[in-house]
Biopython code that builds the backbone (N, CA, C, O; Angstrom):
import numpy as np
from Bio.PDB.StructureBuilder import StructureBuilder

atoms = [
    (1, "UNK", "N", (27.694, 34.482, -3.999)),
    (1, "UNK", "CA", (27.543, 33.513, -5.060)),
    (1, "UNK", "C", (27.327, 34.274, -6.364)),
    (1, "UNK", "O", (26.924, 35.437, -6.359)),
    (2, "UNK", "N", (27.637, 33.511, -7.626)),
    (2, "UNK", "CA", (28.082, 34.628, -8.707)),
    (2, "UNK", "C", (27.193, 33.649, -9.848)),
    (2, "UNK", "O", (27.121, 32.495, -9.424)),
    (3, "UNK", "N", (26.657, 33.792, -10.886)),
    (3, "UNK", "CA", (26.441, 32.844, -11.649)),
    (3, "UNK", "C", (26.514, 31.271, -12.141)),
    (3, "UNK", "O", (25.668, 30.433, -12.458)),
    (4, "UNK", "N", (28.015, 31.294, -12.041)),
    (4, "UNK", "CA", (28.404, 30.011, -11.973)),
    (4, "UNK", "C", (28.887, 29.016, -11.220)),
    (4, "UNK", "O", (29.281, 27.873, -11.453)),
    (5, "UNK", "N", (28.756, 29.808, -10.095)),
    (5, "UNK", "CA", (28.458, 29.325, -8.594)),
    (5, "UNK", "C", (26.943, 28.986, -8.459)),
    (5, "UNK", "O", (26.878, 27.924, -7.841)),
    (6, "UNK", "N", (25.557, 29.488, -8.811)),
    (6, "UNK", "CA", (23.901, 29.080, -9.225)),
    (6, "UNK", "C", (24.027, 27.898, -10.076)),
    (6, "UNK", "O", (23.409, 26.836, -10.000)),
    (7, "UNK", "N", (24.973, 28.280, -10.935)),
    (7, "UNK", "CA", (25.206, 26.858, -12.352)),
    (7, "UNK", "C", (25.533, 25.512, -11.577)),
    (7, "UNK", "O", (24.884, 24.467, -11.615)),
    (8, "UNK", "N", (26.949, 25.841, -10.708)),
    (8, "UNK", "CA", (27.069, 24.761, -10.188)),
    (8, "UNK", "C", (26.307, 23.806, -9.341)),
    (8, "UNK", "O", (26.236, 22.578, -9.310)),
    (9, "UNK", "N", (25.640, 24.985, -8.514)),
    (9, "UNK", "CA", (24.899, 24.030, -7.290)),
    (9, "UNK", "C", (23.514, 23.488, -7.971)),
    (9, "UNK", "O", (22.973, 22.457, -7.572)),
    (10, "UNK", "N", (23.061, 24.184, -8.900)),
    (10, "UNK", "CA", (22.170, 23.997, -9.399)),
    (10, "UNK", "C", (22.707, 21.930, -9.616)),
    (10, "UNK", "O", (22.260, 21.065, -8.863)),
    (11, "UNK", "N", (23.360, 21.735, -10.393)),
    (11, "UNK", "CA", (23.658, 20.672, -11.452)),
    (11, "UNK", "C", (24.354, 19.988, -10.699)),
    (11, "UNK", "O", (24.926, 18.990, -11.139)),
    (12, "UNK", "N", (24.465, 20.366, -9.402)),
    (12, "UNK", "CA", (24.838, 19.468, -7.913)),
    (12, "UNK", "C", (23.832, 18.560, -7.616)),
    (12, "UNK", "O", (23.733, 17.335, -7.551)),
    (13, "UNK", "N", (22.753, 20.008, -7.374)),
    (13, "UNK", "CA", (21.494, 19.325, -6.503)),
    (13, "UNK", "C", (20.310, 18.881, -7.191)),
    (13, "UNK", "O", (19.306, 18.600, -6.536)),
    (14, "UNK", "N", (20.326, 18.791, -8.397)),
    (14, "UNK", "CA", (19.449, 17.876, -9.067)),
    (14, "UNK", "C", (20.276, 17.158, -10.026)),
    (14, "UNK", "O", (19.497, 16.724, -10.874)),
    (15, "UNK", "N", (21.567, 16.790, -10.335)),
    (15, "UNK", "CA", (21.828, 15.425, -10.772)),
    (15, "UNK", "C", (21.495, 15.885, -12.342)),
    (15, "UNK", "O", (20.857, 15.204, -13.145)),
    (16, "UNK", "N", (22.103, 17.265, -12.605)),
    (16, "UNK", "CA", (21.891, 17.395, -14.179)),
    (16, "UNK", "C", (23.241, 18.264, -14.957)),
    (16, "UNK", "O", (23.941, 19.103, -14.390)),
    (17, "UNK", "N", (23.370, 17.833, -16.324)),
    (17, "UNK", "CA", (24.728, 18.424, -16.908)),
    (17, "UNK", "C", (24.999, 19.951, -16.821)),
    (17, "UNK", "O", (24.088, 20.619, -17.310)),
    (18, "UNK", "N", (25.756, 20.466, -16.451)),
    (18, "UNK", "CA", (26.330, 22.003, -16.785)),
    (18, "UNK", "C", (25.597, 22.812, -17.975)),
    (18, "UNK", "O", (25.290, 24.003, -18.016)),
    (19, "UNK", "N", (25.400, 21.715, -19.001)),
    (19, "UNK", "CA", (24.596, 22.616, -19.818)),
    (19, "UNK", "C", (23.236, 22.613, -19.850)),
    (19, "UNK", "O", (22.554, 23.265, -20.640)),
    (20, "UNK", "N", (22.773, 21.775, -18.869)),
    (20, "UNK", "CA", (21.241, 21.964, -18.708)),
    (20, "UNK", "C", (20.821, 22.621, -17.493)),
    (20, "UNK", "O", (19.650, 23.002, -17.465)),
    (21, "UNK", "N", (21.773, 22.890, -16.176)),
    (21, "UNK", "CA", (21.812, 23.726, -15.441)),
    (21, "UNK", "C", (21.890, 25.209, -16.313)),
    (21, "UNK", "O", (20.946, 25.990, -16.439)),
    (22, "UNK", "N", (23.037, 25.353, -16.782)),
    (22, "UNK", "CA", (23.402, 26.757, -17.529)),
    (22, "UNK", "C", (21.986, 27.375, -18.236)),
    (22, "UNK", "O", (21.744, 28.582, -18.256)),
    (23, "UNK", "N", (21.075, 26.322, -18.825)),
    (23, "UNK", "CA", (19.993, 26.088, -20.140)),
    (23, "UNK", "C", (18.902, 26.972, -18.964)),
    (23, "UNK", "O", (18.465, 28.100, -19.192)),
    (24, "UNK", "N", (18.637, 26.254, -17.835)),
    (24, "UNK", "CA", (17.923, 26.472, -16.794)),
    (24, "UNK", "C", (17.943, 27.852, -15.938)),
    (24, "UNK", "O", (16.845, 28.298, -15.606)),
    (25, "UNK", "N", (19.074, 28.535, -15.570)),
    (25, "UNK", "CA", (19.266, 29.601, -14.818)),
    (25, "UNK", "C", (19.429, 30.369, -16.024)),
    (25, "UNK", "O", (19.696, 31.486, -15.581)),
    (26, "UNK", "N", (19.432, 30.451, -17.294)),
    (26, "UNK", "CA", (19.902, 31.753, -18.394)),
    (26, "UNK", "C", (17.998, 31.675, -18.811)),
    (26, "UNK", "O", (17.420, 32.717, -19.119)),
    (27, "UNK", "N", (17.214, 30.284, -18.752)),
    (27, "UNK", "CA", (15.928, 30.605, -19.045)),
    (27, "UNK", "C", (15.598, 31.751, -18.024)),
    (27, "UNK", "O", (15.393, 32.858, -18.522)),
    (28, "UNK", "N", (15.519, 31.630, -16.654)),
    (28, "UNK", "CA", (14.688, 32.730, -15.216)),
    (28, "UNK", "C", (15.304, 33.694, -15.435)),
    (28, "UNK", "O", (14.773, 34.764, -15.139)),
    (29, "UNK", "N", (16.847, 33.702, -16.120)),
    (29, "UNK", "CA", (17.375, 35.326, -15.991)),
    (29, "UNK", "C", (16.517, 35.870, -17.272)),
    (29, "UNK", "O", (15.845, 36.874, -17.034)),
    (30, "UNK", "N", (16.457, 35.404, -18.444)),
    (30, "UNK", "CA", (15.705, 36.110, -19.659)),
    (30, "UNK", "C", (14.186, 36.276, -19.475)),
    (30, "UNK", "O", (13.595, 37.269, -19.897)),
    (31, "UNK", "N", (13.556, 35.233, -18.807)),
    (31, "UNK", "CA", (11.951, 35.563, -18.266)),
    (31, "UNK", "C", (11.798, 37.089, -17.394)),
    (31, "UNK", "O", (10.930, 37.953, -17.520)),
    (32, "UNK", "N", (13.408, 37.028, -16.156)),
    (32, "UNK", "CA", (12.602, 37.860, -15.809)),
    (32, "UNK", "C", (12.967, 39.517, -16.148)),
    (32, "UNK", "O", (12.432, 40.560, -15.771)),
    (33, "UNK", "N", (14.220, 39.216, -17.105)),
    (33, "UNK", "CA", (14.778, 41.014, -17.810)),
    (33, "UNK", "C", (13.481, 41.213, -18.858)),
    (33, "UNK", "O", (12.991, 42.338, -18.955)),
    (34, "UNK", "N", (12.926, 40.075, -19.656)),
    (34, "UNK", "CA", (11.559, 40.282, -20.284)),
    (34, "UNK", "C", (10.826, 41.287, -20.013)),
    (34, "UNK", "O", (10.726, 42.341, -20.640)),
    (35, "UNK", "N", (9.853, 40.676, -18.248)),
    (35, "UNK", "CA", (8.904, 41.183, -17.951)),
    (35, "UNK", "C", (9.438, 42.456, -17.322)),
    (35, "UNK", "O", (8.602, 43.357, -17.259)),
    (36, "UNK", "N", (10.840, 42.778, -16.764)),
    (36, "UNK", "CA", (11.365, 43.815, -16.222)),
    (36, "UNK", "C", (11.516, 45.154, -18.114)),
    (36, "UNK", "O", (12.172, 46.190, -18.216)),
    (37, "UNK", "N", (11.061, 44.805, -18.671)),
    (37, "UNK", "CA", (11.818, 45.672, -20.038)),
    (37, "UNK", "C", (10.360, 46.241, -20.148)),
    (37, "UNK", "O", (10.204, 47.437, -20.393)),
    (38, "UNK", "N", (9.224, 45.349, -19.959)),
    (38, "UNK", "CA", (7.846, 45.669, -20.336)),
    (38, "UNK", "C", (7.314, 46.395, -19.328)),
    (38, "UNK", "O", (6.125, 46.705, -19.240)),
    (39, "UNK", "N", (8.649, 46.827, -18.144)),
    (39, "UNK", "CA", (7.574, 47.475, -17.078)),
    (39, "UNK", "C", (6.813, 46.915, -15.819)),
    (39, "UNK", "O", (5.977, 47.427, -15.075)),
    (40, "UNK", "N", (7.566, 45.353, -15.866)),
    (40, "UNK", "CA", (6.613, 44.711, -15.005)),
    (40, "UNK", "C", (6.902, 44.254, -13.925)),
    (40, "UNK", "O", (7.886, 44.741, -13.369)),
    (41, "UNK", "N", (6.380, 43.493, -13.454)),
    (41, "UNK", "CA", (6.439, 43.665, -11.743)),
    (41, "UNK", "C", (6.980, 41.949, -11.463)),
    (41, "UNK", "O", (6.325, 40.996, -11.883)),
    (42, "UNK", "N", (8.294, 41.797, -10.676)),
    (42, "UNK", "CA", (8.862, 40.642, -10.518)),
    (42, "UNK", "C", (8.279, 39.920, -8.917)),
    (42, "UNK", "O", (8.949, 40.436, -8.023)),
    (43, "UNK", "N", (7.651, 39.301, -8.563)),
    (43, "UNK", "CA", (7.353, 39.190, -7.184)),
    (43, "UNK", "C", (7.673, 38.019, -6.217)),
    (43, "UNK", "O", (6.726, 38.082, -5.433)),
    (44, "UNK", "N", (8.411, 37.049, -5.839)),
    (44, "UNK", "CA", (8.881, 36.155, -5.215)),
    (44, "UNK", "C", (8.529, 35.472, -3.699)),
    (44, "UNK", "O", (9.414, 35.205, -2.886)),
    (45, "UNK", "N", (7.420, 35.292, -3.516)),
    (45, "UNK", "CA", (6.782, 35.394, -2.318)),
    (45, "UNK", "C", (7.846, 34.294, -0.877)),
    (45, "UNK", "O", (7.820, 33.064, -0.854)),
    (46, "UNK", "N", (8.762, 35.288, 0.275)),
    (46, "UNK", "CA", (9.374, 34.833, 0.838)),
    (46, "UNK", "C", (10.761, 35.453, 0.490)),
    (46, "UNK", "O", (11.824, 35.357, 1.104)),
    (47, "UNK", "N", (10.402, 36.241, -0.884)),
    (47, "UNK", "CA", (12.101, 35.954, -1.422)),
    (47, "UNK", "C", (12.138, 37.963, -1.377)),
    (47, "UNK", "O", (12.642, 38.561, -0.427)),
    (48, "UNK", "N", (11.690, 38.473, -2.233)),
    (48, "UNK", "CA", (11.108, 39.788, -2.474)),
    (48, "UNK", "C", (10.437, 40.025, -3.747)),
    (48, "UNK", "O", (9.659, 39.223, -4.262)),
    (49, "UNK", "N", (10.825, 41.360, -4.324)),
    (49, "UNK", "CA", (10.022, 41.705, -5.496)),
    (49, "UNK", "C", (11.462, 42.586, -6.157)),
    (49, "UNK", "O", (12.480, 43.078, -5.670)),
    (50, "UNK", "N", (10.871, 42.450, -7.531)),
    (50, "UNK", "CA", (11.675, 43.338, -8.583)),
    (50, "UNK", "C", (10.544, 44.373, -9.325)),
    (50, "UNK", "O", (9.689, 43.928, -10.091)),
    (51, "UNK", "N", (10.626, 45.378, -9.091)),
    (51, "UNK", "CA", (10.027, 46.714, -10.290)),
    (51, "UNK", "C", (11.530, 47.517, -10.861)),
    (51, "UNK", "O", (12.709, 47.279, -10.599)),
    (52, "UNK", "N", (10.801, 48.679, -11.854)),
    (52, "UNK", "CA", (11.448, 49.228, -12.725)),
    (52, "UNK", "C", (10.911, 50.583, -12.315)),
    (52, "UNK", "O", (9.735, 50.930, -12.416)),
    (53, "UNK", "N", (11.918, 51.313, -11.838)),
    (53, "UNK", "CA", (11.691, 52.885, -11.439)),
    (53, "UNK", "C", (12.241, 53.504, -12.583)),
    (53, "UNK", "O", (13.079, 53.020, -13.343)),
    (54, "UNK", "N", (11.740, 54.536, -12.640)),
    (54, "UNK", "CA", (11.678, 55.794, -13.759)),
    (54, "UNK", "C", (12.426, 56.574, -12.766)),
    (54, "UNK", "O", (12.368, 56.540, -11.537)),
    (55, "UNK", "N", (13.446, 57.588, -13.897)),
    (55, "UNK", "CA", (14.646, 58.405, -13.319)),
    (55, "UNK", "C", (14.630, 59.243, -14.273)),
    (55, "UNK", "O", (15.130, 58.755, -15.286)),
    (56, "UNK", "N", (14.189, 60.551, -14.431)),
    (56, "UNK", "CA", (14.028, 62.079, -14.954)),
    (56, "UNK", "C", (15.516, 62.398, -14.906)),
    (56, "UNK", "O", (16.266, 62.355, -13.931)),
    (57, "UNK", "N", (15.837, 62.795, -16.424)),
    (57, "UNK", "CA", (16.904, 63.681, -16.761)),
    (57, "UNK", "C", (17.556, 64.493, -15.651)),
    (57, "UNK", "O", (16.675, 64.963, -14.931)),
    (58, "UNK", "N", (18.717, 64.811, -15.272)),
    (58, "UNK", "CA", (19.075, 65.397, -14.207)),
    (58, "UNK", "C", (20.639, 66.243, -14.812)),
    (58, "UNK", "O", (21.339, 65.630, -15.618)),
    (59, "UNK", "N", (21.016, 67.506, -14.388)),
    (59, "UNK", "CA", (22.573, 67.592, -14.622)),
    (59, "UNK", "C", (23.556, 66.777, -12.995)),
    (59, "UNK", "O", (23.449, 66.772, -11.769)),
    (60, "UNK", "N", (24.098, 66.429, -13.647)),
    (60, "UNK", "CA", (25.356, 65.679, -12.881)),
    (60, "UNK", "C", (26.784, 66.285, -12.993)),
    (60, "UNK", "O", (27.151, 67.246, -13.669)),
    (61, "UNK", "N", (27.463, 65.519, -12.200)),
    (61, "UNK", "CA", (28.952, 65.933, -12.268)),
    (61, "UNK", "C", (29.846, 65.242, -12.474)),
    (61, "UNK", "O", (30.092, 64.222, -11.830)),
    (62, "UNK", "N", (30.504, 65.679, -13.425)),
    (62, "UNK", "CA", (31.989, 64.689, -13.642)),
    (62, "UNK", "C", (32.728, 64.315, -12.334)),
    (62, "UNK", "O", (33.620, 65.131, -12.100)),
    (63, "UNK", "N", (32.637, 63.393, -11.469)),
    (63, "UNK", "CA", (33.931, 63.437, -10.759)),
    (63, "UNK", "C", (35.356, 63.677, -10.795)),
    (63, "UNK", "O", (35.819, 64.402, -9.915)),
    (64, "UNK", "N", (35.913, 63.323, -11.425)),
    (64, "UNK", "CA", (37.085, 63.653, -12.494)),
    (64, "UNK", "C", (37.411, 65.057, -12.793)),
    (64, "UNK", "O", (38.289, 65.669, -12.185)),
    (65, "UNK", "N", (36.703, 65.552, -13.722)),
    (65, "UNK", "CA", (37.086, 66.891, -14.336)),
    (65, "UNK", "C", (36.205, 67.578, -13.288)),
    (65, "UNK", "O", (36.855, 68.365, -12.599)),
    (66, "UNK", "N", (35.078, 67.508, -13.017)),
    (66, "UNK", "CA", (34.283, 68.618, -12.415)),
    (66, "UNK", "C", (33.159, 69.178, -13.061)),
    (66, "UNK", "O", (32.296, 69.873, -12.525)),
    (67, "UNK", "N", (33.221, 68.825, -14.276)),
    (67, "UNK", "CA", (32.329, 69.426, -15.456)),
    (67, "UNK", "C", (30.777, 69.206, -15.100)),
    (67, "UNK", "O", (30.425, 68.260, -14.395)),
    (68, "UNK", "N", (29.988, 70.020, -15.566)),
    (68, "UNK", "CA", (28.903, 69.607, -15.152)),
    (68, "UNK", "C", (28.514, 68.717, -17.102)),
    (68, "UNK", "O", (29.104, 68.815, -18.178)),
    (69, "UNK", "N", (26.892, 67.711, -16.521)),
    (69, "UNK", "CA", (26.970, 66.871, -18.119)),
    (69, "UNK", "C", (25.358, 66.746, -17.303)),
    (69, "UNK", "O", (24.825, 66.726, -16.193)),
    (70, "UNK", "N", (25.099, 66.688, -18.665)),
    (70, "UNK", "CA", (23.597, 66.320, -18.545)),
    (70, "UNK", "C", (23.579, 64.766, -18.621)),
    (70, "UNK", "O", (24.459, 64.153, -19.226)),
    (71, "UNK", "N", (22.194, 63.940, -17.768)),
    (71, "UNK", "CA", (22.364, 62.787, -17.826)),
    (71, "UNK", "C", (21.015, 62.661, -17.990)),
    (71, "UNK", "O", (20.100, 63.117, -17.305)),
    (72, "UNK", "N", (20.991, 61.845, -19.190)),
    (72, "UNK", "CA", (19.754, 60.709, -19.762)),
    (72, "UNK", "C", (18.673, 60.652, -18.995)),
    (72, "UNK", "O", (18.982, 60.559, -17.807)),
    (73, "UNK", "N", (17.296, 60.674, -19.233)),
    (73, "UNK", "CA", (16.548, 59.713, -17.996)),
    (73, "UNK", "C", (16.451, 58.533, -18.898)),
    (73, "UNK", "O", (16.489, 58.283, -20.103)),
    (74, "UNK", "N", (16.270, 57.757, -17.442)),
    (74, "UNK", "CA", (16.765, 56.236, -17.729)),
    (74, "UNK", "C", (15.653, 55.431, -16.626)),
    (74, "UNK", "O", (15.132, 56.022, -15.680)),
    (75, "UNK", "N", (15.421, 54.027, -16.942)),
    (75, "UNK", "CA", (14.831, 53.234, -15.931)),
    (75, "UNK", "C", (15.505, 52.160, -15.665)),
    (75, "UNK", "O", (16.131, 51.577, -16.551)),
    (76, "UNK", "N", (15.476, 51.735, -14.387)),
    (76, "UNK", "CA", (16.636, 50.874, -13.773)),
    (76, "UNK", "C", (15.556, 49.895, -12.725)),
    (76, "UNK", "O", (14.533, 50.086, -12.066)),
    (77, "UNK", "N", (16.179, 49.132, -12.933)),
    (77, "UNK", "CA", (15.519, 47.317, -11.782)),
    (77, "UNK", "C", (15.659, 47.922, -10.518)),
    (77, "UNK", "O", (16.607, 48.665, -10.264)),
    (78, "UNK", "N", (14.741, 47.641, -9.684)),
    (78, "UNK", "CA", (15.091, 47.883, -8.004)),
    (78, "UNK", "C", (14.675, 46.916, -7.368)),
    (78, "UNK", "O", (13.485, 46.701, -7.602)),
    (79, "UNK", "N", (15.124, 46.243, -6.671)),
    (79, "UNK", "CA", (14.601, 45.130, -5.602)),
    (79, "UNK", "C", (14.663, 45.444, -4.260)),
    (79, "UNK", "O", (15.606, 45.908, -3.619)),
    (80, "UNK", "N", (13.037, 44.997, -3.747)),
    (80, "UNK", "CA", (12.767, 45.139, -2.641)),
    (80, "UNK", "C", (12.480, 43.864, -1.895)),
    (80, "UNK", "O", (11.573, 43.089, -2.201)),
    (81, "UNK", "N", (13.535, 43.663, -0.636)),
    (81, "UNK", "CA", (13.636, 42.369, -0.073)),
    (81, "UNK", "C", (12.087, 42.183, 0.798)),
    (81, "UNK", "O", (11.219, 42.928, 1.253)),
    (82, "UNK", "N", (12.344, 40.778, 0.710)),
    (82, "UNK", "CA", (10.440, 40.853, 1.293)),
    (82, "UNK", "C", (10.754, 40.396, 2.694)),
    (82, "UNK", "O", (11.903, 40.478, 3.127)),
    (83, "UNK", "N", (9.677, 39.877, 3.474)),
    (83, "UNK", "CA", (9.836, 40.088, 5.359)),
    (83, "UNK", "C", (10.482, 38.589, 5.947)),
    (83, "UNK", "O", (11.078, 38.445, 7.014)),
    (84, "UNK", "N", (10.193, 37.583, 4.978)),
    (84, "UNK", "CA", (10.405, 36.927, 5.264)),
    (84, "UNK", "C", (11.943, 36.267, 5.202)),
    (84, "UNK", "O", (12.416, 35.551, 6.084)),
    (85, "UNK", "N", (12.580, 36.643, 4.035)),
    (85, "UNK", "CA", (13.957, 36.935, 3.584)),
    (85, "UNK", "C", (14.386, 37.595, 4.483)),
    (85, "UNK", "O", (14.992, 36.855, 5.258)),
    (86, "UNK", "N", (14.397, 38.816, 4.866)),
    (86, "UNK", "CA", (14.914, 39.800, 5.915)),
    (86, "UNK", "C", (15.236, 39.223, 7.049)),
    (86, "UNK", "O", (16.398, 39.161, 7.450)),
    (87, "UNK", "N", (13.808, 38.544, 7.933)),
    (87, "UNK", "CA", (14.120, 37.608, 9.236)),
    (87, "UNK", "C", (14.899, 36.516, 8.933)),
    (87, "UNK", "O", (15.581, 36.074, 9.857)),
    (88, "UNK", "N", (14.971, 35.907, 7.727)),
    (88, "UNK", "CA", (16.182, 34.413, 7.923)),
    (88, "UNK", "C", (17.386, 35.181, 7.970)),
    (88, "UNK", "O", (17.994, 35.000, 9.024)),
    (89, "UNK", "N", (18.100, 36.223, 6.934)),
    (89, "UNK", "CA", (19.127, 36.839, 7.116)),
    (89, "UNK", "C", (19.587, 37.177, 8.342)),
    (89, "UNK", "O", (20.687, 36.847, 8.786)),
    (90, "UNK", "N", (18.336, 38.173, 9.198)),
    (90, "UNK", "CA", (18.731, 38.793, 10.812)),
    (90, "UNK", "C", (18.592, 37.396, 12.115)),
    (90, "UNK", "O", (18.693, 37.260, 13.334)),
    (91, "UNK", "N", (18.317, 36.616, 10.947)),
    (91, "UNK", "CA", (18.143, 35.759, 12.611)),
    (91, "UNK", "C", (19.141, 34.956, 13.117)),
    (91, "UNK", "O", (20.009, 34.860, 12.249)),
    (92, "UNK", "N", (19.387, 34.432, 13.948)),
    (92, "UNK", "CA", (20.627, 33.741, 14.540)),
    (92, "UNK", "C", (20.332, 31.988, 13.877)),
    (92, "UNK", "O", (19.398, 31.217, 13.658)),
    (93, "UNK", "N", (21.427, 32.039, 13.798)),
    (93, "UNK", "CA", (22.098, 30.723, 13.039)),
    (93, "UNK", "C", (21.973, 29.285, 13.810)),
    (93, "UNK", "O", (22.449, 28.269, 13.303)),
]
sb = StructureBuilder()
sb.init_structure("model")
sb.init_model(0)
sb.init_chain("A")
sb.init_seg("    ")
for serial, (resi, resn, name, xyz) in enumerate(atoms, 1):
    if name == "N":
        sb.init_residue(resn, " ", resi, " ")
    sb.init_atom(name, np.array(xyz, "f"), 0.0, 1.0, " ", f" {name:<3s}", serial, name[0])
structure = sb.get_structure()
């Protein structure tokens, strides 16, 4: 499911316009890149969690040319699925 596949079902299953679905899923995506920018901790109880790992400068490699290039440190979103999510996925249907 892709965005506007969330948009749709969203404005399926509660009986509301495209643009107040759209209004609705672009509010939770900006709440939670917010608290993800400040460092903070996303937590979804059943569902999982979102943090922001720190990644130290490193040299890398061009795939392509071969070259070696220095790369940025950078911090990036990581999600960790929680136990309860995990068992509906593995469990039989």
């Amino acid at each position: 499911m892709n965005k506007s596949g969330l948009i749709e079902a969203l404005s399926k299953r509660e009986n509301l316009t495209e643009k107040k679905a759209t209004d609705v899923i672009n509010l939770i995506f900006k709440g939670f890149t917010d608290e993800l920018k400040k460092s903070g901790r996303i937590e979804i109880r059943g569902f999982g969690s979102f943090v922001v790992r720190k990644y130290e400068a490193y040299t890398g490699r061009n795939p392509k040319t071969g070259r070696s290039i220095q790369v940025s440190p950078k911090r990036l979103p990581f999600f960790k699925v929680g136990k309860e999510l995990k068992e509906r996925v593995d469990g039989e249907e």
